[in-house]
One Martini backbone bead per residue (centre of mass of N, CA, C, O) as a GRO file, in nm:
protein
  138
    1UNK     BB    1  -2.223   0.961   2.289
    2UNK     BB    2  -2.117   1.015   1.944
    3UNK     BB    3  -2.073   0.770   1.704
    4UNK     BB    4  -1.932   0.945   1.517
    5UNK     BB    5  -1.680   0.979   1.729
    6UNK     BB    6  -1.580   0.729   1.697
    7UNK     BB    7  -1.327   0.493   1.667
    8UNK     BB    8  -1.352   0.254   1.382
    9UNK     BB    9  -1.099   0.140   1.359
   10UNK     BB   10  -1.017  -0.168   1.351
   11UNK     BB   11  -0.648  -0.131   1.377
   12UNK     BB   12  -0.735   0.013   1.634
   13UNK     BB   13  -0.661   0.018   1.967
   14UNK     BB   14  -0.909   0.229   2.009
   15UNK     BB   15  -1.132   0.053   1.991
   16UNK     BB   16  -1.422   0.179   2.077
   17UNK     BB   17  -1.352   0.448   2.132
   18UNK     BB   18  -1.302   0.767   2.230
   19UNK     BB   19  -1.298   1.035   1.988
   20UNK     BB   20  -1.251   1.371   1.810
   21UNK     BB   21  -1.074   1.237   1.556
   22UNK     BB   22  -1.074   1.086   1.240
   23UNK     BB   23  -0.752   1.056   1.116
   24UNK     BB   24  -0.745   0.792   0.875
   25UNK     BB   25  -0.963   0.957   0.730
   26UNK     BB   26  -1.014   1.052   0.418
   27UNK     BB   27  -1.055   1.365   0.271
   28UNK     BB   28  -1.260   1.557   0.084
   29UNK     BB   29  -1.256   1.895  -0.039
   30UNK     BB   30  -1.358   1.967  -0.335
   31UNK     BB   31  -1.149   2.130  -0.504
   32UNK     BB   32  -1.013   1.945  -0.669
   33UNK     BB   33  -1.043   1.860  -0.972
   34UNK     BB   34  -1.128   1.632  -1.226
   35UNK     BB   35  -1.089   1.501  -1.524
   36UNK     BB   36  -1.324   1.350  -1.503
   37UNK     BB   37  -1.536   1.594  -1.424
   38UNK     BB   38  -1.541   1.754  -1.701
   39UNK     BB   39  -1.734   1.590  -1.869
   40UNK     BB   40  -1.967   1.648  -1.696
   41UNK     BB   41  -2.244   1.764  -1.520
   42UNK     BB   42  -2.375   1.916  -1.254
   43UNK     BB   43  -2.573   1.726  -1.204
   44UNK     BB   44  -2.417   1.445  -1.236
   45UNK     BB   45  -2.168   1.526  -0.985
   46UNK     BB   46  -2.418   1.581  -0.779
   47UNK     BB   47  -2.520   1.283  -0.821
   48UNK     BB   48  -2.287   1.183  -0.722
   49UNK     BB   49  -2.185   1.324  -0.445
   50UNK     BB   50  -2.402   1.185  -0.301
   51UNK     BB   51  -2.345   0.873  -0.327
   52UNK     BB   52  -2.109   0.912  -0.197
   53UNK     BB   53  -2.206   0.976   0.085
   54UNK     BB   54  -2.385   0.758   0.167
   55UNK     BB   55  -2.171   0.535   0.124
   56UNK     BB   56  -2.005   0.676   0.362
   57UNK     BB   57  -2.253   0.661   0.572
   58UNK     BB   58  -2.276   0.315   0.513
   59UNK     BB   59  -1.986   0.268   0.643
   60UNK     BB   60  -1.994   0.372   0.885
   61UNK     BB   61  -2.238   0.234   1.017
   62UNK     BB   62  -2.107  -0.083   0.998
   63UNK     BB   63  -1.893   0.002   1.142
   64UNK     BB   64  -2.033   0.017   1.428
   65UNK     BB   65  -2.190  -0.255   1.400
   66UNK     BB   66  -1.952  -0.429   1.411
   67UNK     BB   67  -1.832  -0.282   1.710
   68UNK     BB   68  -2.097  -0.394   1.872
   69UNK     BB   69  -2.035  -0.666   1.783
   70UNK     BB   70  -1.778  -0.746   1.912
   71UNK     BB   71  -1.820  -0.654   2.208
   72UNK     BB   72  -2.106  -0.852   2.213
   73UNK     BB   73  -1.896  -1.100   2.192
   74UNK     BB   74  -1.713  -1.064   2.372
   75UNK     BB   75  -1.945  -1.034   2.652
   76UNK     BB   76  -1.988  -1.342   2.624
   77UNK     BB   77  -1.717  -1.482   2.646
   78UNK     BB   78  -1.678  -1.409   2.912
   79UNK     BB   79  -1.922  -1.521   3.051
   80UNK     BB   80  -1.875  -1.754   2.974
   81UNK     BB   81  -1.498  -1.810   2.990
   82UNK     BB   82  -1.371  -1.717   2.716
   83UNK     BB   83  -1.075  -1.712   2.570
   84UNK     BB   84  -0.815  -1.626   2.384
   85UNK     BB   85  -0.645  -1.880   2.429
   86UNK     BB   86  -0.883  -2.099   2.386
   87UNK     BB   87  -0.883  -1.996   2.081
   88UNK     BB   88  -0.606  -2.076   2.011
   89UNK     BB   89  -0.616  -2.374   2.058
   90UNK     BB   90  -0.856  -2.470   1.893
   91UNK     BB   91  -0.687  -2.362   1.641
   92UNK     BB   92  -0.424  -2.539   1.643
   93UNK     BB   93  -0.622  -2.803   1.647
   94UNK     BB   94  -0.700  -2.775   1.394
   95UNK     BB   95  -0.482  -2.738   1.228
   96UNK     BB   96  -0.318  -3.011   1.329
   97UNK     BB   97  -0.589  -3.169   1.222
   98UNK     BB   98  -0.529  -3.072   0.900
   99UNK     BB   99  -0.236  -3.219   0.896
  100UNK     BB  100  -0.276  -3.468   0.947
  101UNK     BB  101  -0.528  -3.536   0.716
  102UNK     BB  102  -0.315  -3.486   0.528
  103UNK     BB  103  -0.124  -3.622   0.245
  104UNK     BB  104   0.160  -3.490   0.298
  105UNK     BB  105   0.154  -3.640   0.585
  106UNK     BB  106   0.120  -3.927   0.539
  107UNK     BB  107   0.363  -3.929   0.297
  108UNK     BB  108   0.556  -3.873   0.546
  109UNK     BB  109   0.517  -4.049   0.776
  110UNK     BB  110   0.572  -4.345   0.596
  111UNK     BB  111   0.860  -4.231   0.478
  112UNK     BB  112   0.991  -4.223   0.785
  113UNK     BB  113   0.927  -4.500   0.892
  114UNK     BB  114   1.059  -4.671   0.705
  115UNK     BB  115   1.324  -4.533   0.754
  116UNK     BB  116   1.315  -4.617   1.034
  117UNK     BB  117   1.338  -4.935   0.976
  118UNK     BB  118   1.593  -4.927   0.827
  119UNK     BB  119   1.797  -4.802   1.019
  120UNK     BB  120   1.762  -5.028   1.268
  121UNK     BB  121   1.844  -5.274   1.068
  122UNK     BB  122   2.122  -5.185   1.045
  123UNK     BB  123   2.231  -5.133   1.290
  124UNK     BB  124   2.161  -5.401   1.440
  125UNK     BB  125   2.378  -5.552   1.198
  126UNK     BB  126   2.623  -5.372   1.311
  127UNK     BB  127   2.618  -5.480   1.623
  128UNK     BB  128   2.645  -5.787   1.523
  129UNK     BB  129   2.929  -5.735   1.381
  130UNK     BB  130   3.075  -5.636   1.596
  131UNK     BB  131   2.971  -5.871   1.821
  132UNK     BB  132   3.158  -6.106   1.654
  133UNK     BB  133   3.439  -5.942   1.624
  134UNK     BB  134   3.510  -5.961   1.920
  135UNK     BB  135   3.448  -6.259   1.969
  136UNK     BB  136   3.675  -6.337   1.768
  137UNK     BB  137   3.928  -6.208   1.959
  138UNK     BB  138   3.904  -6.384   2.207
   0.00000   0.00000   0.00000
């Protein structure tokens, strides 16, 4: 099991699994110079490239304990019996109970309330209304 082989894509299905090659990595071959590296010394071109080199093993390395820290987050989770549904359920519960006391959800429940006892109140009228002339006509 040789890391540098892993597939690293996070949004990758196959995360953590191995791969032979991976694909999805731009590679620079180094043939086509750039108008940018024109003006350089070969001494300063060969220390970019260098460093170059370093940030992308950098890169690859983080990858690699991020994918490691999440399996082993996983593997918490399940211990736990914590599913993917828990998760799902908690972040909704937080959601609904962050919209419930917001501002514009107050200033909407308040405003549909009174609404809502005025329609009431109306109906209510029109009920008696209605319920008044049936008795007068008899």
């Amino acid at each position: 099991m040789d890391p540098a082989s892993q597939d690293i894509n996070l949004n990758s299905p196959n995360k953590g699994l191995l791969s032979d090659t991976m694909t999805d990595v731009p590679v620079d071959t180094g043939t086509a110079r750039t108008s940018i590296s024109e003006g350089l010394t070969e001494a300063e071109e060969e220390e970019l490239r260098s460093e170059l080199t370093k940030v992308e093993e950098e890169i690859v390395t983080l990858r690699q304990v991020l994918a490691a820290k999440e399996r082993h987050c996983g593997e918490l989770k399940r211990k736990l019996g914590l599913t993917p549904l828990d998760g799902l359920k908690q972040n909704l519960s937080k959601s609904w109970h962050d919209v419930q006391v917001s501002n514009a959800y107050k200033k909407t429940q308040e405003t549909l309330s009174q609404a809502g006892q005025k329609t009431s109140a109306a109906l209510s009228n029109v009920g008696s209304a209605i319920s008044r002339k049936l008795g007068d006509m008899r």
